[in-house]
C-alpha positions as CSV (number, residue, x, y, z in Angstrom):
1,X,-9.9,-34.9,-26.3
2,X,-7.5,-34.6,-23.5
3,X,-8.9,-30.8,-22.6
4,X,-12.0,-32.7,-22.4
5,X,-11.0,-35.5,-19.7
6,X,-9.5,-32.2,-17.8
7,X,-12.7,-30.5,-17.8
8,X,-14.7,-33.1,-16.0
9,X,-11.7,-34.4,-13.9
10,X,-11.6,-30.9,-12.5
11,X,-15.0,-29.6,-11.8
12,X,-15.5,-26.0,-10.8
13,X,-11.3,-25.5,-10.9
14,X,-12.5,-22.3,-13.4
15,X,-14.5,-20.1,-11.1
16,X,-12.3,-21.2,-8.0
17,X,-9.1,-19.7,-9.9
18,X,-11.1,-16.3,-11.0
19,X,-12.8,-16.4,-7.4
20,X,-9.1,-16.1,-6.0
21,X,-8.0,-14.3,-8.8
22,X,-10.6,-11.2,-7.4
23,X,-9.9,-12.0,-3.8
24,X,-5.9,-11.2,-4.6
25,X,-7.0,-8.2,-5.9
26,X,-9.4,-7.2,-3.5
27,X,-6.5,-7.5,-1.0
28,X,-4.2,-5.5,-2.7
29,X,-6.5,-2.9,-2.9
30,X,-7.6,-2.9,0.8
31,X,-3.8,-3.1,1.7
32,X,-3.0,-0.1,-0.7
33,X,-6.2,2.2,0.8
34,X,-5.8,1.2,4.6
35,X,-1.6,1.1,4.6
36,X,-0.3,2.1,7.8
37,X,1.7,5.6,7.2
38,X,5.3,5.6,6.5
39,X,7.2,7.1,8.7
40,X,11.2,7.8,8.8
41,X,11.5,6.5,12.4
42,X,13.0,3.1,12.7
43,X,10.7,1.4,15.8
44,X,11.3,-2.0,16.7
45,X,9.3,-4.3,18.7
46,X,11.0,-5.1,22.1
47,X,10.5,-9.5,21.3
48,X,12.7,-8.5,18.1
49,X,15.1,-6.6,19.8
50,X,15.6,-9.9,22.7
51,X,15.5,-12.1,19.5
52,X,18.9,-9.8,18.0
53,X,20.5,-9.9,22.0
54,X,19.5,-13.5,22.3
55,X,21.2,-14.1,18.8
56,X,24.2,-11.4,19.1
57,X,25.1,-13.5,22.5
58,X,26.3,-16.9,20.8
């Protein structure tokens, strides 16, 4: 009875969760094909490195 009252107070909640369900794993996918290459470099971004000063200086 109470699965029910869910059902109709929750219209289309099903195919919304499996719609995001393949979404998440279309993402992971195209993350896991197009990843950027790992390198052994460690580059920062000049904004972080003023963030670190900026913070260092307190």
């Amino acid at each position: 009875m109470m699965t029910n009252q869910w059902r109709h107070a929750t219209p289309g909640l099903g195919i919304a969760i499996v719609a995001f369900s393949i979404y998440l794993v279309g993402e992971a996918a195209y993350n896991k094909i197009y990843a950027a290459p790992k390198s052994n470099s460690h580059s920062t971004s000049s904004s972080s490195i003023e963030i670190e000063w900026y913070v260092c200086q307190k």
